[in-house]
C-alpha positions as CSV (number, residue, x, y, z in Angstrom):
1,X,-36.4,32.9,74.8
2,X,-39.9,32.9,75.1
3,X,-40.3,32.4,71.1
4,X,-38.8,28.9,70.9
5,X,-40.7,26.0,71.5
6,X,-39.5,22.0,72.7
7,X,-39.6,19.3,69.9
8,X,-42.9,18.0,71.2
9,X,-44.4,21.1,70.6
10,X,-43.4,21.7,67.1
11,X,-44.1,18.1,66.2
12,X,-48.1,18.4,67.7
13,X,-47.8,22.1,65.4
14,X,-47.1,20.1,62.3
15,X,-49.3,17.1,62.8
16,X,-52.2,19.6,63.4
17,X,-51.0,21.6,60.5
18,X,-51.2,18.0,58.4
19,X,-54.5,16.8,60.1
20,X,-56.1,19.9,58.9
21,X,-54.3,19.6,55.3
22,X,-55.8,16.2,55.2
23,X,-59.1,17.0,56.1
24,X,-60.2,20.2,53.6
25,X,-58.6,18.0,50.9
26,X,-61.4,15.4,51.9
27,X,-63.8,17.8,51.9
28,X,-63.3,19.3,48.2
29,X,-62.8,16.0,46.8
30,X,-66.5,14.9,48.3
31,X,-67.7,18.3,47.5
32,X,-66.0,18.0,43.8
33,X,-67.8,14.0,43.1
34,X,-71.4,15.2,45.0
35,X,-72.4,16.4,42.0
36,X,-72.9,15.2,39.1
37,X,-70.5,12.1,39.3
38,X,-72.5,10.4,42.7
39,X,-75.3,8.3,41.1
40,X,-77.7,6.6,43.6
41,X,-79.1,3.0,42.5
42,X,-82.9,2.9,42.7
43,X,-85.6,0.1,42.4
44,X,-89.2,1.5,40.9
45,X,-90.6,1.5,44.7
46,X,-87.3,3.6,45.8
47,X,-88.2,6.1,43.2
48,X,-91.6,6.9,44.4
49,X,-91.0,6.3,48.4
50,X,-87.8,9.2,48.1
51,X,-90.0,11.4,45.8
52,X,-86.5,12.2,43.6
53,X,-86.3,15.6,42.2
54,X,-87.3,16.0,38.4
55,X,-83.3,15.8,37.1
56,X,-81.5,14.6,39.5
57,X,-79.3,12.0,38.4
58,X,-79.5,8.1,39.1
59,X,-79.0,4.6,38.7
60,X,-82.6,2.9,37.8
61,X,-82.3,-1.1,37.7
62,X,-84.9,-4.1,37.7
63,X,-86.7,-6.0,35.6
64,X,-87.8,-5.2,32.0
65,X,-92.0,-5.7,32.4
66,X,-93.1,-7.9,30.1
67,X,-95.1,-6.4,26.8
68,X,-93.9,-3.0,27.6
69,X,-91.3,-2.6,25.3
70,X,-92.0,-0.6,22.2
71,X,-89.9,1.6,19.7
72,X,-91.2,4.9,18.7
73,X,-91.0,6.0,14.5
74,X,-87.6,7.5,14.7
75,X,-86.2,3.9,15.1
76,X,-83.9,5.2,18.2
77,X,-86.1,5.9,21.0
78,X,-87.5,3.3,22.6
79,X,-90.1,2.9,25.4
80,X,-90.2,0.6,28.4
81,X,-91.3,-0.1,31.8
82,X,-88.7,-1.1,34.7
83,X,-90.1,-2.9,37.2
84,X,-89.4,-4.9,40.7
85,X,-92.5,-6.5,41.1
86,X,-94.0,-4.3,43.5
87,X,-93.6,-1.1,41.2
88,X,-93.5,0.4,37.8
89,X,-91.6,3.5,36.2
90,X,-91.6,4.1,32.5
91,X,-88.4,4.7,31.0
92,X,-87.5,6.5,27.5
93,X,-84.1,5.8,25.7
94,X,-82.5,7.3,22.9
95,X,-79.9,5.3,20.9
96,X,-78.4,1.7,21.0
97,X,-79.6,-1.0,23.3
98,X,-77.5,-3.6,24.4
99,X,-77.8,-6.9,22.3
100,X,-79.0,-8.6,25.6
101,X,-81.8,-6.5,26.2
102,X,-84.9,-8.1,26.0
103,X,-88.7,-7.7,28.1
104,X,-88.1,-10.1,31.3
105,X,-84.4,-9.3,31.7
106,X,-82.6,-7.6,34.6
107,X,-81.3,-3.6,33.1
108,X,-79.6,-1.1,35.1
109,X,-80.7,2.4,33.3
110,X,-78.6,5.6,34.3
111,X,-80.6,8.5,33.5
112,X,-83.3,11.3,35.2
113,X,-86.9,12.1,36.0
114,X,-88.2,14.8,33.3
115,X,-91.8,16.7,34.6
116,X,-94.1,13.7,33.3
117,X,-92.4,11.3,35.7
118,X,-90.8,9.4,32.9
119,X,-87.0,8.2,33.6
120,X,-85.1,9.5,30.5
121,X,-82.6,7.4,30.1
122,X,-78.9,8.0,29.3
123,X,-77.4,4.4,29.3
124,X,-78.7,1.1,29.3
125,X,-77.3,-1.8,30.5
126,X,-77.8,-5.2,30.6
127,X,-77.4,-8.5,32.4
128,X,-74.9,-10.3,30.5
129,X,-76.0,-14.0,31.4
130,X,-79.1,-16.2,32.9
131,X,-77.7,-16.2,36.6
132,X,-76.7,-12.3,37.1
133,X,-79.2,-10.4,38.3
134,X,-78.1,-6.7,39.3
135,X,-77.8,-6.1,43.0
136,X,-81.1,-5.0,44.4
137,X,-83.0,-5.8,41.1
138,X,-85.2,-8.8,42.0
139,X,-88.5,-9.1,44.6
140,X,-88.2,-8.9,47.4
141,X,-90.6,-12.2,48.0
142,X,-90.8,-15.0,45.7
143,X,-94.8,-14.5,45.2
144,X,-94.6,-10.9,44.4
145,X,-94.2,-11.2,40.5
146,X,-97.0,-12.8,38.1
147,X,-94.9,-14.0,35.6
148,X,-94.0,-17.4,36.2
149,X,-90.4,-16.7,34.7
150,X,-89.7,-13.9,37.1
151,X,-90.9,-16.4,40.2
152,X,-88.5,-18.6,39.6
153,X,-85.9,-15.6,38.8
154,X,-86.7,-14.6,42.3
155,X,-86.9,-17.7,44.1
156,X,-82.8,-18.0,42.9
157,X,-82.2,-15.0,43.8
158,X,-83.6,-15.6,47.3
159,X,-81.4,-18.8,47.7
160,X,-78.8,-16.6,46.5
């Protein structure tokens, strides 16, 4: 009866069995979200130290510069620098801003690179009150920024 095995070795069988069940469901579910569902959350300076890919999807977020802001003729598509005080990237958006957006404020901007550099933006959000500042949005250094407002924004943020 050299076909039947003890008890301990069909248990290891069908933990092994499960294990590897386990594992290439992992795998497909990673390999199903690294797409186009996966957004990475990037300062200005991030953007141009990684060198992302003209369309690759991600999270932009920092500081609207102040007397960037502009809306082109169509009345939809606005223009706007997002900054964190030790770089800039001009961002394009198309549609509906959020009624707390204003030059100054912390956004978070979903969107892409197209070939001129500029973030096209998909959504915009904003901060929704004076003490919430997006993770990862303000200086790094209190003295970085020019703008007295976005000093003190970062010296809280520091204490923070």
């Amino acid at each position: 009866m050299a076909g039947l095995k003890t008890r301990k070795q069909q248990r290891l069988v069908v933990v092994s069995i499960a294990l590897t069940s386990l594992i290439g469901a992992t795998l497909l579910i990673l390999f199903a979200l690294g797409g186009e569902s996966l957004s990475l959350f990037l300062q200005p300076s991030d953007v141009q130290k990684r060198n992302v890919a003209v369309g690759q999807n991600f999270r932009l977020g920092g500081l609207v510069e102040t007397g960037s802001f502009s809306r082109l003729d169509d009345g939809l598509t606005f223009r706007f620098t997002v900054t964190d005080c030790l770089a800039n990237q001009p961002v394009e958006f198309t549609g509906i801003l959020p009624d707390l957006f204003r030059e100054g404020q912390g956004v978070v901007t979903e969107g892409a690179l197209n070939e001129s550099g500029v973030f096209m933006a998909s959504t915009v959000l904003a901060k929704h009150d004076e003490n919430y500042r997006p993770p990862g949005t303000m200086p790094k250094e209190e003295g970085q920024c020019s703008h007295p407002d976005d000093q003190a924004a970062a010296a809280s943020y520091a204490e923070g």
